[in-house]
mmCIF file of the C-alpha atoms, coordinates in Angstrom:
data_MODEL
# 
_entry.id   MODEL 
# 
loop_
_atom_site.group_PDB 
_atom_site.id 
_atom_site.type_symbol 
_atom_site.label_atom_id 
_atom_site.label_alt_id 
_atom_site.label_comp_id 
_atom_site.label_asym_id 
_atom_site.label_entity_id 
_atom_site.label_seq_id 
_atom_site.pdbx_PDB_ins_code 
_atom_site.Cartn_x 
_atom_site.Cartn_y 
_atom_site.Cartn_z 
_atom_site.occupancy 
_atom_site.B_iso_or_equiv 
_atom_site.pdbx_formal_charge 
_atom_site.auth_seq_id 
_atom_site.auth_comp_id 
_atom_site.auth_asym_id 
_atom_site.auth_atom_id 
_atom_site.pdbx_PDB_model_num 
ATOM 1   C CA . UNK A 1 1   ? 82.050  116.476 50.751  1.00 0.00 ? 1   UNK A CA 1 
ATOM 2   C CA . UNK A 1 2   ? 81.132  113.761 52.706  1.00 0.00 ? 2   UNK A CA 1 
ATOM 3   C CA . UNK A 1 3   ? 80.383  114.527 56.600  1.00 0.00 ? 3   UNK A CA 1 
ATOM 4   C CA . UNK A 1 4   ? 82.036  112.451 58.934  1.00 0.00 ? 4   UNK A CA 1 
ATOM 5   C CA . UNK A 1 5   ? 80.197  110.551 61.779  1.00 0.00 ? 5   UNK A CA 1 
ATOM 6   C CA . UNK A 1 6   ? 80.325  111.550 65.695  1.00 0.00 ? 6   UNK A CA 1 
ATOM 7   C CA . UNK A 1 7   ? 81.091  108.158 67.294  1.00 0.00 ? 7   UNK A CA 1 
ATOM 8   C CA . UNK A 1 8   ? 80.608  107.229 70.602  1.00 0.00 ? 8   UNK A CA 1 
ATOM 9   C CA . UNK A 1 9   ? 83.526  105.294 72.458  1.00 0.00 ? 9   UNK A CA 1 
ATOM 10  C CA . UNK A 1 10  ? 83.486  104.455 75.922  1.00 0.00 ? 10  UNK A CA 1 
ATOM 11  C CA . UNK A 1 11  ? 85.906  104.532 78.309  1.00 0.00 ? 11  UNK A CA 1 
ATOM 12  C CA . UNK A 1 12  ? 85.877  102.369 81.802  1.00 0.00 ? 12  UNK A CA 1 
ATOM 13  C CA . UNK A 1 13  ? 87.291  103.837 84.567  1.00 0.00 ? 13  UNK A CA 1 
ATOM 14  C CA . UNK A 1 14  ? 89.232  101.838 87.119  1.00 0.00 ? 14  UNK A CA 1 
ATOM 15  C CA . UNK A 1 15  ? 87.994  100.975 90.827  1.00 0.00 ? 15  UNK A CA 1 
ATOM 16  C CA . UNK A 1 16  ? 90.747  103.430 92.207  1.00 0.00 ? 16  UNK A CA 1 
ATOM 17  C CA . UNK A 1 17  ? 89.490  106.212 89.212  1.00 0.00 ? 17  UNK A CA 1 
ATOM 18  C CA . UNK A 1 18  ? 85.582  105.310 90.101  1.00 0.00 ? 18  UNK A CA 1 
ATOM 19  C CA . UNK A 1 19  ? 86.011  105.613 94.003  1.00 0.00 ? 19  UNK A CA 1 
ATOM 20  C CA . UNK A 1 20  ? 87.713  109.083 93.610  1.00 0.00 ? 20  UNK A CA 1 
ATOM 21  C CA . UNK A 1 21  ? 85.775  110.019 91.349  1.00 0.00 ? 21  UNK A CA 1 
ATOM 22  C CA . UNK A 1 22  ? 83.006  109.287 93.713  1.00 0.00 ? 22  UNK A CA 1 
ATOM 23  C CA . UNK A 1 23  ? 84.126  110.217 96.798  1.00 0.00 ? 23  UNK A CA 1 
ATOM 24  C CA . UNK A 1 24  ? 84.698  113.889 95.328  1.00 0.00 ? 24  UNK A CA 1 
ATOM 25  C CA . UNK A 1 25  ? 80.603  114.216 95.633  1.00 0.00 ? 25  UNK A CA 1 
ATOM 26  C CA . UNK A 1 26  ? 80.315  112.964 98.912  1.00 0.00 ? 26  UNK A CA 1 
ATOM 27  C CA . UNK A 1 27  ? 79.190  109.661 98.055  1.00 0.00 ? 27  UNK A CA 1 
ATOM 28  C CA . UNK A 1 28  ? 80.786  106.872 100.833 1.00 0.00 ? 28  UNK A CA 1 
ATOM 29  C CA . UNK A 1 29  ? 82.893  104.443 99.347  1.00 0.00 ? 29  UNK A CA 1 
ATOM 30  C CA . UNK A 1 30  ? 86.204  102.393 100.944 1.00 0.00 ? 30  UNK A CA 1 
ATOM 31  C CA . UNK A 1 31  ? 89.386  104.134 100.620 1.00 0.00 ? 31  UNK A CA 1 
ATOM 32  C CA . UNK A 1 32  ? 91.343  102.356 97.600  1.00 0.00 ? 32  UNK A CA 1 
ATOM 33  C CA . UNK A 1 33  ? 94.910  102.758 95.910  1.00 0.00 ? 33  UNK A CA 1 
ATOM 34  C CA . UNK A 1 34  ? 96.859  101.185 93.487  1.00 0.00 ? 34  UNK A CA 1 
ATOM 35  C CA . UNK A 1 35  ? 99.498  99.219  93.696  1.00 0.00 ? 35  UNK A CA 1 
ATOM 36  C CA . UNK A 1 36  ? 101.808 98.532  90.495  1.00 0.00 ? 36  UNK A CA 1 
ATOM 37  C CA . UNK A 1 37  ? 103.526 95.902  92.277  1.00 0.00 ? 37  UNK A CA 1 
ATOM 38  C CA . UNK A 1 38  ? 103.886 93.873  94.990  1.00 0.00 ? 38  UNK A CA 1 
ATOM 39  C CA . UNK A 1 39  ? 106.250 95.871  97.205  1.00 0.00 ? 39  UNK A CA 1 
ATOM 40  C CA . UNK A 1 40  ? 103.616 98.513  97.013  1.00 0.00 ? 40  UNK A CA 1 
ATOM 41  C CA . UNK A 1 41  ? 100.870 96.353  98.244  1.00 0.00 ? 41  UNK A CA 1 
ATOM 42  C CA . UNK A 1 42  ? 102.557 95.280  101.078 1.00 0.00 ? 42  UNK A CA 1 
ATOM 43  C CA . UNK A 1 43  ? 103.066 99.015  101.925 1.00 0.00 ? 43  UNK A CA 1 
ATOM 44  C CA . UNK A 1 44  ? 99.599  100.266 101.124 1.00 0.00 ? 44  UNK A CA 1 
ATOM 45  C CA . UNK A 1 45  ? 98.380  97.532  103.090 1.00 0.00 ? 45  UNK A CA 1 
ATOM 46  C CA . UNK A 1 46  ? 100.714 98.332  106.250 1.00 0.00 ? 46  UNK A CA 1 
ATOM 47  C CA . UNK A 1 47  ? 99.405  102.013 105.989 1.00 0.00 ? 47  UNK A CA 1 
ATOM 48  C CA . UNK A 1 48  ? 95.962  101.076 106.027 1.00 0.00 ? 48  UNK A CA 1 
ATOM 49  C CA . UNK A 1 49  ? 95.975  98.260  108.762 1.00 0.00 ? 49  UNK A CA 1 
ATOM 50  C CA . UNK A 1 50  ? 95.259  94.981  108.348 1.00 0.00 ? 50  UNK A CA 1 
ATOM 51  C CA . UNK A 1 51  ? 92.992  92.910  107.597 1.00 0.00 ? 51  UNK A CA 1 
ATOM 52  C CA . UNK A 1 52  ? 93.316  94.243  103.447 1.00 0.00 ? 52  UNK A CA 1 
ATOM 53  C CA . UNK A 1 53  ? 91.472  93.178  100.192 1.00 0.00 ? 53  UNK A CA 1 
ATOM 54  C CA . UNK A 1 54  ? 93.458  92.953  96.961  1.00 0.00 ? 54  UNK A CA 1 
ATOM 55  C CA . UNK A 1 55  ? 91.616  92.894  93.439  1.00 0.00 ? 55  UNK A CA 1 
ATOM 56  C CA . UNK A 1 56  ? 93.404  92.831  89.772  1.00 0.00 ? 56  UNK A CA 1 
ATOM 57  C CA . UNK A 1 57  ? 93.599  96.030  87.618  1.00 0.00 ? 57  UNK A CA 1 
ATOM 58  C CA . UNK A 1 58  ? 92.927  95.364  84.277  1.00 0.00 ? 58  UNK A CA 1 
ATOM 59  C CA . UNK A 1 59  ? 90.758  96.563  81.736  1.00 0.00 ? 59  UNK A CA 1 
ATOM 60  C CA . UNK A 1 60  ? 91.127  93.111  79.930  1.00 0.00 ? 60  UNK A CA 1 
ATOM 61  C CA . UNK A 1 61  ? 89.564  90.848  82.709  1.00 0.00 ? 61  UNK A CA 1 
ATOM 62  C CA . UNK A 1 62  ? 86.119  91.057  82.603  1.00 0.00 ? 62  UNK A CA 1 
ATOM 63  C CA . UNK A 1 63  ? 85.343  88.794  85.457  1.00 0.00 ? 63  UNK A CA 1 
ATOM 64  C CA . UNK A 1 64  ? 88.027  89.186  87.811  1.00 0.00 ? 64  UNK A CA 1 
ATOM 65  C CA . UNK A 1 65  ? 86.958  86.722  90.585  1.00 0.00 ? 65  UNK A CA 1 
ATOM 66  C CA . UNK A 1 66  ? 86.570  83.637  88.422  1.00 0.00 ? 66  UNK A CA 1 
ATOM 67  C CA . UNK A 1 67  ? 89.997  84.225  87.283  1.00 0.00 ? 67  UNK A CA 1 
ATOM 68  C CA . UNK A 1 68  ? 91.250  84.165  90.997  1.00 0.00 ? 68  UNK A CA 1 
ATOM 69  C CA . UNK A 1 69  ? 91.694  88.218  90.869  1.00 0.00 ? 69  UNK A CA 1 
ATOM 70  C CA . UNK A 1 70  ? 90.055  89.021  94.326  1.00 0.00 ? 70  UNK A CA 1 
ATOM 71  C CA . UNK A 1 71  ? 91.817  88.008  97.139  1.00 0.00 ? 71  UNK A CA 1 
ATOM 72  C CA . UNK A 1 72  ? 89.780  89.353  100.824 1.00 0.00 ? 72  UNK A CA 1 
ATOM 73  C CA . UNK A 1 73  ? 90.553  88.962  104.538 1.00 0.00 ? 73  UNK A CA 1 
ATOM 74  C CA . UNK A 1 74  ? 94.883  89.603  104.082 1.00 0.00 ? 74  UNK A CA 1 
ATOM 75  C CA . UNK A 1 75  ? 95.701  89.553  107.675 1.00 0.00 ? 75  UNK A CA 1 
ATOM 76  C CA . UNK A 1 76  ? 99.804  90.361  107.590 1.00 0.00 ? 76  UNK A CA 1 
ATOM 77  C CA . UNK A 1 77  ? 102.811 91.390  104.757 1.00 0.00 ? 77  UNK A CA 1 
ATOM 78  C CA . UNK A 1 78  ? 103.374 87.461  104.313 1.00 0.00 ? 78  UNK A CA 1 
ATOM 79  C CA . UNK A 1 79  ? 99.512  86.590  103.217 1.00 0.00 ? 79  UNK A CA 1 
ATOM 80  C CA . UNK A 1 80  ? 99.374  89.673  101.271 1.00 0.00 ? 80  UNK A CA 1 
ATOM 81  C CA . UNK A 1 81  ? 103.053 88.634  99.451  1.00 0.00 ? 81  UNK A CA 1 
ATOM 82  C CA . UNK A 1 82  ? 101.616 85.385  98.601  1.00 0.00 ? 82  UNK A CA 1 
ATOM 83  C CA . UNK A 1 83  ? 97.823  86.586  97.655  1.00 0.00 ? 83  UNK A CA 1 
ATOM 84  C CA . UNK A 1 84  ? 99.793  88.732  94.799  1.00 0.00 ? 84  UNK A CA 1 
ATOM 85  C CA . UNK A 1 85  ? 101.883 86.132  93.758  1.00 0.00 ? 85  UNK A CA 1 
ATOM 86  C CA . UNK A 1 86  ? 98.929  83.797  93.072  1.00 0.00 ? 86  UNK A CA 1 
ATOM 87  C CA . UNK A 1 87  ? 96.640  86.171  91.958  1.00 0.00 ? 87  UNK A CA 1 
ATOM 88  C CA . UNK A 1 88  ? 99.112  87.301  89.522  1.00 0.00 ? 88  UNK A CA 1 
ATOM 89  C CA . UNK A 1 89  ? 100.247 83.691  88.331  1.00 0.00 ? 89  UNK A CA 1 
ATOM 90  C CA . UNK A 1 90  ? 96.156  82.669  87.462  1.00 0.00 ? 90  UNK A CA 1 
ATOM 91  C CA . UNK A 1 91  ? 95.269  85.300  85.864  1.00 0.00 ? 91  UNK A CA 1 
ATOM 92  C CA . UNK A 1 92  ? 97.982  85.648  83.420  1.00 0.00 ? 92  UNK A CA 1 
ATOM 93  C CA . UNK A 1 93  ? 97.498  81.593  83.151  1.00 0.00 ? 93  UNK A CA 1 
ATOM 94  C CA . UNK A 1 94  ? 94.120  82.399  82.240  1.00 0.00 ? 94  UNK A CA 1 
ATOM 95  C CA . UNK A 1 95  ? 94.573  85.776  80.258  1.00 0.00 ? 95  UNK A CA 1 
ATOM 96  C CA . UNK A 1 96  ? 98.199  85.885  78.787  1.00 0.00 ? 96  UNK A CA 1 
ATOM 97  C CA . UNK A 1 97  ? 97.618  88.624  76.813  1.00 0.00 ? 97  UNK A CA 1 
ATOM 98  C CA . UNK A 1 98  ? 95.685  90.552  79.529  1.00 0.00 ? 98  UNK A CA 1 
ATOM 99  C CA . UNK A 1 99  ? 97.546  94.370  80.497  1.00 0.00 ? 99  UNK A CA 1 
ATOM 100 C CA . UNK A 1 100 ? 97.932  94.216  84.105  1.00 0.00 ? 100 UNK A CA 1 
ATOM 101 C CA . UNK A 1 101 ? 97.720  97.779  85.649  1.00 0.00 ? 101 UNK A CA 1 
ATOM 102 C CA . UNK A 1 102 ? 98.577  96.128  89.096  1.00 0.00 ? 102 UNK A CA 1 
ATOM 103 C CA . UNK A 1 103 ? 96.130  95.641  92.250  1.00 0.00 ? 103 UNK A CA 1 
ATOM 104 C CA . UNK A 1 104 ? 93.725  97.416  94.134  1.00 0.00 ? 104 UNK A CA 1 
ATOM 105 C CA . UNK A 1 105 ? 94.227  97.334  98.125  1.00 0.00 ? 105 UNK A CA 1 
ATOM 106 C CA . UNK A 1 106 ? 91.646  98.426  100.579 1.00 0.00 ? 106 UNK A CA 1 
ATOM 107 C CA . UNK A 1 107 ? 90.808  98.182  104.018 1.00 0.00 ? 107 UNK A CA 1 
ATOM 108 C CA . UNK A 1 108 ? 87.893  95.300  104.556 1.00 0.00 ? 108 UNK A CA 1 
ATOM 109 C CA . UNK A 1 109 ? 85.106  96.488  105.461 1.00 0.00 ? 109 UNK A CA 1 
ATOM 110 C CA . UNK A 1 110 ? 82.705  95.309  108.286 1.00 0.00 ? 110 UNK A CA 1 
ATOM 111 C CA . UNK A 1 111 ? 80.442  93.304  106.971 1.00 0.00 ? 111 UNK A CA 1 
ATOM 112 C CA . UNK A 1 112 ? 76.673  94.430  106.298 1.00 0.00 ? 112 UNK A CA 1 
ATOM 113 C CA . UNK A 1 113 ? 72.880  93.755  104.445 1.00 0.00 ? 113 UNK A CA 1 
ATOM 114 C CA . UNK A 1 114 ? 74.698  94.038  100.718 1.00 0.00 ? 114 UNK A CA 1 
ATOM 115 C CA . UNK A 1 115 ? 72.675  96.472  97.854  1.00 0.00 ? 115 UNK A CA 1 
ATOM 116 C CA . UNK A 1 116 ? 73.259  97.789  94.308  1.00 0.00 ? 116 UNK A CA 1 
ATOM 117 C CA . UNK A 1 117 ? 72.718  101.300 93.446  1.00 0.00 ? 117 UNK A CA 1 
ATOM 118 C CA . UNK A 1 118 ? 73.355  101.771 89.288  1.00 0.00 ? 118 UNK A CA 1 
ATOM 119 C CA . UNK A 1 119 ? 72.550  103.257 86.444  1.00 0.00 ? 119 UNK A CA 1 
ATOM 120 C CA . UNK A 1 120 ? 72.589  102.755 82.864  1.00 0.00 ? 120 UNK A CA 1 
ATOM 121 C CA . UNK A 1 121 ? 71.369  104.965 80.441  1.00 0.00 ? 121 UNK A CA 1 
ATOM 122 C CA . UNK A 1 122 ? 67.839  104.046 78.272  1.00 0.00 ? 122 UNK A CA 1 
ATOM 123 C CA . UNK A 1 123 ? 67.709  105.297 74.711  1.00 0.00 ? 123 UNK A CA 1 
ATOM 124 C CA . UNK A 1 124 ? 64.401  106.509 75.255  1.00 0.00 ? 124 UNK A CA 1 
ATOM 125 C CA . UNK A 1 125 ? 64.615  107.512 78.976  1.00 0.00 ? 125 UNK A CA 1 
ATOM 126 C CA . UNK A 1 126 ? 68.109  108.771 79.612  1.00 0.00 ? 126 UNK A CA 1 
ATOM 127 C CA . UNK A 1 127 ? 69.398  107.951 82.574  1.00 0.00 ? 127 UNK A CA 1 
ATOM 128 C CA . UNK A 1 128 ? 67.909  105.051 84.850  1.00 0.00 ? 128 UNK A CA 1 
ATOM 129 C CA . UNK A 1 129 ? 68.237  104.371 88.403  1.00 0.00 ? 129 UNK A CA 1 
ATOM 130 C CA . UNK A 1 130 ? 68.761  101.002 89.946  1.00 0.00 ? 130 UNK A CA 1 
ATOM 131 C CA . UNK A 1 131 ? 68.294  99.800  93.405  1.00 0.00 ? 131 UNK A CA 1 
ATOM 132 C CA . UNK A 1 132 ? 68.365  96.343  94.763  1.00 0.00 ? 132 UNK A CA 1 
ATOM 133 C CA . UNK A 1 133 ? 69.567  93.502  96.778  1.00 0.00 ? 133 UNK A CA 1 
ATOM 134 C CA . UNK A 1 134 ? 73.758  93.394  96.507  1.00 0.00 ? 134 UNK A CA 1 
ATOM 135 C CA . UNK A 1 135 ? 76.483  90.887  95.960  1.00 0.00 ? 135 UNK A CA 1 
ATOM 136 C CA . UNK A 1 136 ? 75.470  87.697  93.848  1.00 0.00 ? 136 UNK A CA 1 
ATOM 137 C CA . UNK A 1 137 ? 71.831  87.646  94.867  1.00 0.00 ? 137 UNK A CA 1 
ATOM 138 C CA . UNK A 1 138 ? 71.610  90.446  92.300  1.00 0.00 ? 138 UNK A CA 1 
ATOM 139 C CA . UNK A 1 139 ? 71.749  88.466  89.187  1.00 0.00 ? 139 UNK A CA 1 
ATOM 140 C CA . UNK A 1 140 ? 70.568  85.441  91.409  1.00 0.00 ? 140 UNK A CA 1 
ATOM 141 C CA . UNK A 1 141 ? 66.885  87.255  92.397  1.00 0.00 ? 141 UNK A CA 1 
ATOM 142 C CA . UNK A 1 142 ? 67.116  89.956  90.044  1.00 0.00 ? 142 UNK A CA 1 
ATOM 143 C CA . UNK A 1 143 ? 65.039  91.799  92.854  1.00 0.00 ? 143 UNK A CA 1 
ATOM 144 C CA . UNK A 1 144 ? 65.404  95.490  91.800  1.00 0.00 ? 144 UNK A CA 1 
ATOM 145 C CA . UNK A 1 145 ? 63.563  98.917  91.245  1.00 0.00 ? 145 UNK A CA 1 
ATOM 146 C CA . UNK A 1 146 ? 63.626  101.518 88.707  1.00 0.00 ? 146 UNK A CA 1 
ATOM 147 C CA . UNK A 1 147 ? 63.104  104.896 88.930  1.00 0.00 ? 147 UNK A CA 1 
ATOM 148 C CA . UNK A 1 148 ? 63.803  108.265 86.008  1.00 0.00 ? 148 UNK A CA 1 
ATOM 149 C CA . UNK A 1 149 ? 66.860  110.608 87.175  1.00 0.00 ? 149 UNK A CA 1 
ATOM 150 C CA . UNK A 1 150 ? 66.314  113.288 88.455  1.00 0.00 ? 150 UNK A CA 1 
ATOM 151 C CA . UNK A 1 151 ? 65.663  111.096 91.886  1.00 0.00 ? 151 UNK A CA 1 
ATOM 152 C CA . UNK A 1 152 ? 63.769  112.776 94.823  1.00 0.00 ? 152 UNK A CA 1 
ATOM 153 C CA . UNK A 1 153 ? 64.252  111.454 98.519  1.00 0.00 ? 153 UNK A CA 1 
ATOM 154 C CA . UNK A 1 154 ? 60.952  110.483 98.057  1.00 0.00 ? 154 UNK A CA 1 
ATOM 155 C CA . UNK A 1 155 ? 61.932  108.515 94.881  1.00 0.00 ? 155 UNK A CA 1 
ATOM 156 C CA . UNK A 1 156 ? 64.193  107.009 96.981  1.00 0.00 ? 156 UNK A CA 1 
ATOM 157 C CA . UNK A 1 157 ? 62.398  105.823 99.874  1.00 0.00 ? 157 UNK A CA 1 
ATOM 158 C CA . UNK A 1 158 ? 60.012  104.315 97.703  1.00 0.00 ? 158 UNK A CA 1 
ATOM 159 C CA . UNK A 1 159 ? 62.734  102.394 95.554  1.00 0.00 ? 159 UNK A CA 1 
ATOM 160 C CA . UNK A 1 160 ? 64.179  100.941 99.068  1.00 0.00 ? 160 UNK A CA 1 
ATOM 161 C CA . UNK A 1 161 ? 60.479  99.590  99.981  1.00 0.00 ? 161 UNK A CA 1 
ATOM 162 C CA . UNK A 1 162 ? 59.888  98.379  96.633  1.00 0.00 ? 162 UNK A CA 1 
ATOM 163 C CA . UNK A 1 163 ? 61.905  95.513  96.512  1.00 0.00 ? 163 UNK A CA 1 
ATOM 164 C CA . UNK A 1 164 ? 60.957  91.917  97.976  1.00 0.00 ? 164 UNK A CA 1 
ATOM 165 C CA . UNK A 1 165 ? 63.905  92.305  99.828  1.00 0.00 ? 165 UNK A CA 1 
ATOM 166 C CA . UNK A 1 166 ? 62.933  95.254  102.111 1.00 0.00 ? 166 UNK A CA 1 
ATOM 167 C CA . UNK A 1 167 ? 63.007  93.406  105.212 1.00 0.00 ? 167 UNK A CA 1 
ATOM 168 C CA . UNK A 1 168 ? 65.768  92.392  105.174 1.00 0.00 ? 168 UNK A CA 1 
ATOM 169 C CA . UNK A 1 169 ? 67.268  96.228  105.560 1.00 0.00 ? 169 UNK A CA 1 
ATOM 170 C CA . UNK A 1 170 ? 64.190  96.642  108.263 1.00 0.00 ? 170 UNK A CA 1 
ATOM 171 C CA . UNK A 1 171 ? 65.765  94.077  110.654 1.00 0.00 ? 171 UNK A CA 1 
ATOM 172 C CA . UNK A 1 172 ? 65.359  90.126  109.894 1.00 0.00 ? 172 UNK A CA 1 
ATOM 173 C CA . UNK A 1 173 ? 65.303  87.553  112.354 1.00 0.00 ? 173 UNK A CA 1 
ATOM 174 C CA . UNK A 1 174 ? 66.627  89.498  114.902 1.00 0.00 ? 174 UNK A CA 1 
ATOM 175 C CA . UNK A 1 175 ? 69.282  91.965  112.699 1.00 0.00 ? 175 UNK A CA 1 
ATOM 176 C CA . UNK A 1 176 ? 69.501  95.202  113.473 1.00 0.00 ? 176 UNK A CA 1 
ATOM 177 C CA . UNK A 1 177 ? 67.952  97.601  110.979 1.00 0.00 ? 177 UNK A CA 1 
ATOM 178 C CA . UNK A 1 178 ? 69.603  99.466  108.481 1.00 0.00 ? 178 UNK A CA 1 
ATOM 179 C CA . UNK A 1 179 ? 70.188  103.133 108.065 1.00 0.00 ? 179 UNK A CA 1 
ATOM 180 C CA . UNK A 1 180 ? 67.037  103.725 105.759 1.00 0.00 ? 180 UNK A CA 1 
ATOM 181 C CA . UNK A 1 181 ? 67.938  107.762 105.812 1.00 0.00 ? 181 UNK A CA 1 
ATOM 182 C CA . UNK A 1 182 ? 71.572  106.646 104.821 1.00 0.00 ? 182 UNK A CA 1 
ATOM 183 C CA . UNK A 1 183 ? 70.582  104.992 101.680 1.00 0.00 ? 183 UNK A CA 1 
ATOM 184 C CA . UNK A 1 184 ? 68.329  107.264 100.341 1.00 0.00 ? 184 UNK A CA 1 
ATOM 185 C CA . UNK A 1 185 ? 70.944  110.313 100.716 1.00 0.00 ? 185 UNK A CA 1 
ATOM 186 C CA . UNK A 1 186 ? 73.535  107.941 98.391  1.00 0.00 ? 186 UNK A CA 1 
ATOM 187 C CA . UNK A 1 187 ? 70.466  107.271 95.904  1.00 0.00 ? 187 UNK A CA 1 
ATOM 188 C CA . UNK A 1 188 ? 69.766  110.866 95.777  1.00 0.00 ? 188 UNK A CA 1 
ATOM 189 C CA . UNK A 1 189 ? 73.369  111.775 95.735  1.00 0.00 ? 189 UNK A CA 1 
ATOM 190 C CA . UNK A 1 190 ? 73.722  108.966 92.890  1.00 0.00 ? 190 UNK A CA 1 
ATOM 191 C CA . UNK A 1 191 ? 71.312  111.121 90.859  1.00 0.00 ? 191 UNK A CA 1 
ATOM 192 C CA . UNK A 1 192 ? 72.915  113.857 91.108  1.00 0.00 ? 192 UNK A CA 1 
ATOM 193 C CA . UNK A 1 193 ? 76.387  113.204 90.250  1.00 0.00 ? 193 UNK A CA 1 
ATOM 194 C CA . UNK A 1 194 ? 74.426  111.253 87.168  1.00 0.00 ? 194 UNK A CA 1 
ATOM 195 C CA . UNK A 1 195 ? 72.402  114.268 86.074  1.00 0.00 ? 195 UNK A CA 1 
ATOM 196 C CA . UNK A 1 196 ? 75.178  116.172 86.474  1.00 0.00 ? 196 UNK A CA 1 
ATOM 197 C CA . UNK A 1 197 ? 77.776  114.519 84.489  1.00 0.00 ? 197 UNK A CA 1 
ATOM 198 C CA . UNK A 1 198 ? 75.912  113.639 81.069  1.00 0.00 ? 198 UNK A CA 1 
ATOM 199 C CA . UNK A 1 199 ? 79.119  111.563 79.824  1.00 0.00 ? 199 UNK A CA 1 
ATOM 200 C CA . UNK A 1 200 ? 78.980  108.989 82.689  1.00 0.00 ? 200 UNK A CA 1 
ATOM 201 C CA . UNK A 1 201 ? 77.176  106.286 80.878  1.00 0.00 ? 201 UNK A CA 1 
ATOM 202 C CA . UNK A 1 202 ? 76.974  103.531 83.639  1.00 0.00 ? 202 UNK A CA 1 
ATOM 203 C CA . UNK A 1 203 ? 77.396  103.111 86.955  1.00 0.00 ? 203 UNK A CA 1 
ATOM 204 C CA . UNK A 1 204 ? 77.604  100.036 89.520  1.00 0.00 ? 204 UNK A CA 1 
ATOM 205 C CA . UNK A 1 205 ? 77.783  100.686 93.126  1.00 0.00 ? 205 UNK A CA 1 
ATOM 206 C CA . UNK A 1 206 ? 78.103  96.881  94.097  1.00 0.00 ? 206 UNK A CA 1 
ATOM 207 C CA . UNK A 1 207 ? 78.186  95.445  96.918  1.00 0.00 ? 207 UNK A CA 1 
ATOM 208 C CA . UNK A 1 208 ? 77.090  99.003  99.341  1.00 0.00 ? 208 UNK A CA 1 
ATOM 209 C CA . UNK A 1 209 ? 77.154  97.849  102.665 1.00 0.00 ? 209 UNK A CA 1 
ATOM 210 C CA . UNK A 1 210 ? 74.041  99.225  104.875 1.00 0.00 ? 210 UNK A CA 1 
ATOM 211 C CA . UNK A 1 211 ? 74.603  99.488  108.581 1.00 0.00 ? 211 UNK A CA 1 
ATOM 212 C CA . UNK A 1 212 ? 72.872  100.522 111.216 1.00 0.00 ? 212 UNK A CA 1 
ATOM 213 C CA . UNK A 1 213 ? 74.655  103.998 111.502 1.00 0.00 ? 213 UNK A CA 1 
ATOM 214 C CA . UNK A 1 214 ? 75.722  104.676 107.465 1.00 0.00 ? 214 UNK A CA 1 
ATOM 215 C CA . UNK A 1 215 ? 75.905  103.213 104.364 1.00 0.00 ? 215 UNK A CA 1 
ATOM 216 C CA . UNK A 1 216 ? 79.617  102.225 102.461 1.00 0.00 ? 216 UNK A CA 1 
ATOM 217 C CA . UNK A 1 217 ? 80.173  101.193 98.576  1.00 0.00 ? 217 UNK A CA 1 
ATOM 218 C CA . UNK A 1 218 ? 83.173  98.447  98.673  1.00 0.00 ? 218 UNK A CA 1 
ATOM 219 C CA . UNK A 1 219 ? 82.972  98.212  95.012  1.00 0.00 ? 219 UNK A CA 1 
ATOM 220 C CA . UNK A 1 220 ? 82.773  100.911 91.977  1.00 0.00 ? 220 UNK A CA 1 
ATOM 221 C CA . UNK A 1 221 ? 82.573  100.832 88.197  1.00 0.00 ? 221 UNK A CA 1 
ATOM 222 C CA . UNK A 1 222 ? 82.017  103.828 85.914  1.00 0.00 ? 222 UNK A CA 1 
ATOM 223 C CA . UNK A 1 223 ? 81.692  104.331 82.461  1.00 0.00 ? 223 UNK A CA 1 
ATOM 224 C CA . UNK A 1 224 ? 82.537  107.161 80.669  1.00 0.00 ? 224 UNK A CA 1 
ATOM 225 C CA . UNK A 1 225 ? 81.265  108.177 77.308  1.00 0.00 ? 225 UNK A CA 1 
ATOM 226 C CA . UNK A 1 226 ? 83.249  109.934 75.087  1.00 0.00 ? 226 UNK A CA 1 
ATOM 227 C CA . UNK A 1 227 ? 82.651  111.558 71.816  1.00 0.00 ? 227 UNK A CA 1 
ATOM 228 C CA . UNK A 1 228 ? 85.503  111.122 69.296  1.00 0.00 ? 228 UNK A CA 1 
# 
């Protein structure tokens, strides 16, 4: 008799699902709900005080900003009325066969020096750690360091000063410098939820805002791996 194969499927988890997920471990991130419609995002938003962000929920939209799925900076019901409306209308121009879950609303967030924390898992390695300039200038400078999970705060630190990028978190051109203790403690804690849940199989923290006092992730993506 023939013995059948253990395949592995994977299973991405949505902003809301990554941020609780996330947040469960101590790791900062900006509260986020969904919204299946738009009488709920005018709600959520109300509840959380305005200015709001709304981004698309769908598994089947990739890139969600180039298909006009991120709208930031909502200041009242009306803008947020209108911001689902259009986001809504492009996206199934673009994607008519896309399942729309709804939209993500949060709170925006106070702008800071943007990072990546991730993870991905190598076939000889097992899980990797990522650090690195945020936002675009991610793919843009590609200015990132590595490090082998289990992560010490010594790990850490040295991932932080390894990029070209460093001073910009030490204080550039007369910015205030960034909570350096902050962001190692969400590296480390990174590692940790990693090395502690074998079937996460990626991870983007991206953009994490570093402050002066703190660190926040505005954005979250995990992949699960499951065995079927």
């Amino acid at each position: 008799m023939a013995q059948s194969k253990t395949v592995a499927t994977s299973r991405v988890l949505t902003e809301v699902e990554s941020k609780d997920m996330l947040k469960a471990v101590g790791i900062p991130v900006v509260e986020t709900r969904l919204a299946r419609n738009m009488k709920e995002a005018v709600a959520i938003s109300r509840q959380f005080g305005y200015p709001v962000a709304l981004k698309l929920m769908s598994e089947d939209v990739v890139h969600k900003s180039d298909a006009g799925g991120v709208k930031l900076g909502l200041a009242n019901n009306s803008q947020v009325e209108k911001a689902y409306s259009d986001m809504m209308g492009s996206v199934k121009a673009m994607y008519p066969k896309a399942r729309i879950d709804g939209v993500s609303v949060q709170p925006m967030a106070k702008s800071g020096v943007e990072v990546i924390i991730g993870m991905t898992k190598d076939a000889q390695f097992g899980p990797v750690l990522m650090f690195g300039l945020g936002g675009v200038l991610v793919e843009l400078l590609k200015d990132v360091s590595f490090r082998i999970v289990p992560v010490t705060t010594i790990d850490a630190a040295e991932m932080i000063r390894e990029i070209k990028g460093f001073p910009m978190l030490q204080g550039f051109r007369g910015s205030k410098p960034c909570d350096l203790a902050a962001l190692e403690n969400v590296i480390v804690a990174v590692s940790d939820f990693v090395e502690k849940n074998p079937q996460v199989k990626e991870l983007d923290l991206n953009p994490v805002f570093a402050y002066e006092d703190g660190v926040i992730a505005v954005d979250a993506r995990v992949v699960l791996e499951n065995e079927s």
